[in-house]
C-alpha positions as CSV (number, residue, x, y, z in Angstrom):
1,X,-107.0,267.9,200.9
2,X,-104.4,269.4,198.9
3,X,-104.0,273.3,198.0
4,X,-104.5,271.6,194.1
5,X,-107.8,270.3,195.2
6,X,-109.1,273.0,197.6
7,X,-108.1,275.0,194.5
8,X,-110.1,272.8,192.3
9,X,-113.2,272.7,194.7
10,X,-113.1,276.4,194.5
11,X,-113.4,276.9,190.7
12,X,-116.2,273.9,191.3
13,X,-118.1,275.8,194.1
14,X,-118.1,279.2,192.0
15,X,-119.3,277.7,188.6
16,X,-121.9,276.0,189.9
17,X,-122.9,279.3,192.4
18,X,-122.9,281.5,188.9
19,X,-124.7,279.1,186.7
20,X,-126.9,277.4,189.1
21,X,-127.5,279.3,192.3
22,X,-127.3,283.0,191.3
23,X,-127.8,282.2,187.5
24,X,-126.0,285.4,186.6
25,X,-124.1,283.5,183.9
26,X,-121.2,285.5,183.9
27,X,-119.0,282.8,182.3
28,X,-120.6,283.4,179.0
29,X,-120.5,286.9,179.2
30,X,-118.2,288.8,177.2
31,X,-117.8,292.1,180.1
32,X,-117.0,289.6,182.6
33,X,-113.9,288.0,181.0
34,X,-113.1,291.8,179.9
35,X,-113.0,292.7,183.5
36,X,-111.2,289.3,184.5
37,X,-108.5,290.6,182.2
38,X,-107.7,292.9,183.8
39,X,-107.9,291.8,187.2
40,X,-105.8,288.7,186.4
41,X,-102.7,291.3,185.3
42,X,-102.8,292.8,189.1
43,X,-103.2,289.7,190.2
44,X,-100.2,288.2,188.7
45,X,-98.3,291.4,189.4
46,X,-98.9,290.9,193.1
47,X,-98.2,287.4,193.0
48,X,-95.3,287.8,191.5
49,X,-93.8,290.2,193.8
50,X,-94.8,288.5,197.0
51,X,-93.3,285.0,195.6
52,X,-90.1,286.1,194.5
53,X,-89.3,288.0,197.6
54,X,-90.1,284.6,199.7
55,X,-92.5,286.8,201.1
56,X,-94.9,284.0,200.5
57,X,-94.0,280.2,200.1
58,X,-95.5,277.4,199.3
59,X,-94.8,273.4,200.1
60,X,-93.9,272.0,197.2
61,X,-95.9,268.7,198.2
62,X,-98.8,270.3,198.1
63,X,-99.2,272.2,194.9
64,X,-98.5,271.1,191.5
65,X,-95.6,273.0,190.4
66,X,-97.0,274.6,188.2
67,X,-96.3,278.4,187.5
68,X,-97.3,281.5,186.4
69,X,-95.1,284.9,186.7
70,X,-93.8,283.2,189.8
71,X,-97.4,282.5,191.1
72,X,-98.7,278.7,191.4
73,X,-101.5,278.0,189.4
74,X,-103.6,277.3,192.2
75,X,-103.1,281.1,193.3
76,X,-104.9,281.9,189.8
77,X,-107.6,279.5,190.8
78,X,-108.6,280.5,193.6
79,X,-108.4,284.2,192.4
80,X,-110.5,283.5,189.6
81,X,-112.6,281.2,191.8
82,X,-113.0,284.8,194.0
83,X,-113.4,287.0,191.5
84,X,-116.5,284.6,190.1
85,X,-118.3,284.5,192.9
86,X,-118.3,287.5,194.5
87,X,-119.2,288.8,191.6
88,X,-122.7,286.8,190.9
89,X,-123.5,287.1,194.3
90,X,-123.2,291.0,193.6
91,X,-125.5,290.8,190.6
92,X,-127.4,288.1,192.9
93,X,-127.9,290.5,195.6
94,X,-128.4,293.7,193.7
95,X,-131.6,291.7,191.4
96,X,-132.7,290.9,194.8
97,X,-132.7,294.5,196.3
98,X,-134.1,295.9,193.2
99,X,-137.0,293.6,193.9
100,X,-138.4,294.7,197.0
């Protein structure tokens, strides 16, 4: 499997967590793409600054191409991916915990 399609899987795996598992529904929340926002700007600084120093690489056969501020787009993937699921599972876990 290819970093594309892990990255894919990812974004797959946390949609379906959000919607379906944890049913926070933070994709149709309006805070949740607020604070997206403004994690996507660090991440994109970091990624920028780790690519273009070679400090990271990637195989060209194995990603699409694809850019962002230096970053591949399967970098942004996964980090949305991330950001997703941890946090339903934190809303998840917190319902949960208020529960008992």
């Amino acid at each position: 499997m290819s970093y594309t399609q892990l990255a894919i899987a990812a974004v797959i795996c946390a949609v379906v967590f959000d919607l379906l598992v944890a049913k926070t529904h933070l994709l149709a929340r309006k805070l949740f793409w607020t604070s997206y926002a403004i994690v996507i700007v660090f991440q994109l600084l970091t990624n920028w600054w780790l690519t273009s120093r070679n400090i990271v690489m990637y195989d060209p056969a194995v990603i699409t191409g694809v850019r962002i501020a230096s970053a591949p787009i399967e970098d942004l993937l996964f980090g949305f991916a991330l950001v997703l699921g941890v946090l339903s599972n934190w809303i998840r876990l917190g319902a949960l915990e208020k529960r008992r």
